[in-house]
N, C-alpha and C positions, 0 to 999 in steps of 0.2 A: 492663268486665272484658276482658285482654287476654288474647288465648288466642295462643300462639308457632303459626308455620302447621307444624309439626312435633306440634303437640298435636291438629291440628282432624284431624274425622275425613276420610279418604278418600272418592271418586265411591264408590269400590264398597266400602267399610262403609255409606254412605249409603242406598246401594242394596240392601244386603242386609236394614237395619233393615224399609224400607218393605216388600222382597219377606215378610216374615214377620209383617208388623201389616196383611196387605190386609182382615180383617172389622172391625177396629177404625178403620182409616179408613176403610171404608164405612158409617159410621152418620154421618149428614146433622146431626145435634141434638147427637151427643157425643164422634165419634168425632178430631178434630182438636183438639188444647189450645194453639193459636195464638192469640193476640187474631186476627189476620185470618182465622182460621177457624172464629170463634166466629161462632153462628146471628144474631145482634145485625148483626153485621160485614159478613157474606156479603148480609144481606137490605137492607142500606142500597147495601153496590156493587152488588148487582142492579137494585135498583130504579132507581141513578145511571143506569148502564148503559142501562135498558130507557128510561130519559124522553131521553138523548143520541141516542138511532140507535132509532128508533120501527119503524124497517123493517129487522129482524136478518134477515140469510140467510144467514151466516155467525160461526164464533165460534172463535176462536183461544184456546184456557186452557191456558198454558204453568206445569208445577209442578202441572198439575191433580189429581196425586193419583188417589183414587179417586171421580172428576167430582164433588165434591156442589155446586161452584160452579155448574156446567152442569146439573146437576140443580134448583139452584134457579133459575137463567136462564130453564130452561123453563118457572115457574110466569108467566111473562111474558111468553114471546116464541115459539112454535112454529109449526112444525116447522123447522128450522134445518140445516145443516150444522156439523159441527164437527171441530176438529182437537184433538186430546188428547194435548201433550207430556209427558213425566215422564221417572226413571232408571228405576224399578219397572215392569218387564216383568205381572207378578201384579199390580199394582193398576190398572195402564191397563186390562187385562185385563176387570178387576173395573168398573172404571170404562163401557168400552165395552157390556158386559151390559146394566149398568144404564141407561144413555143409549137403547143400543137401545129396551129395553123401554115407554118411552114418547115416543120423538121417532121419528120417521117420515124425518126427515132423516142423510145420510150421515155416520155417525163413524169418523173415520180416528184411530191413534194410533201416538206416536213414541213409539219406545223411545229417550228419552235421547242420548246421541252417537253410538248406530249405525245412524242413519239407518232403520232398519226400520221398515214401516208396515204395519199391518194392519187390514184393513177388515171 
């Protein structure tokens, strides 16, 4: 399917979608409708991941959303540092909550292109 780039949506329609679905993409089991963010999906690159680099102390998830790839990381790999790229201000948000809540390790997140980080 070709879409004219005059058709495709804008950063900030992109951005506004995610700012207004942050409890729909924080559900781990059903809240993403990507094949690559189906639980199938997430639990094989986890697992890739965790058998490649056995000694994680670091984790970079760019597009992370509201972390559930980092959230499933940790059923594998803790306590970790992590850095949380996205455009969605409210779902890195949502994200960093969550990460906190059982990783012991520092989560830093980027808002998108304006460089902003909050710890």
């Amino acid at each position: 399917m070709n879409v004219s780039l005059e058709q495709k949506s804008s950063i900030a329609e992109i951005e506004n979608r995610f700012d207004n679905e942050v409890e729909r993409f924080s559900n781990l089991e059903t809240g993403q409708i990507a094949t690559v963010d189906a639980p199938s999906a997430m639990e094989l690159i986890t697992q890739a991941a965790f058998h490649a680099t056995k000694n994680i102390q670091h984790v970079l998830d760019i597009g992370s959303g509201a972390g559930n790839n980092t959230l499933k990381f940790l059923q594998y790999a803790s306590p970790f540092d992590s850095d949380l790229v996205d455009l969605s201000l409210p779902v890195l948000k949502k994200a960093h909550e969550r990460i906190s809540s059982i990783n012991t390790g520092t989560v830093t997140i980027h808002h998108g292109d304006y460089g902003s980080e909050y710890h």
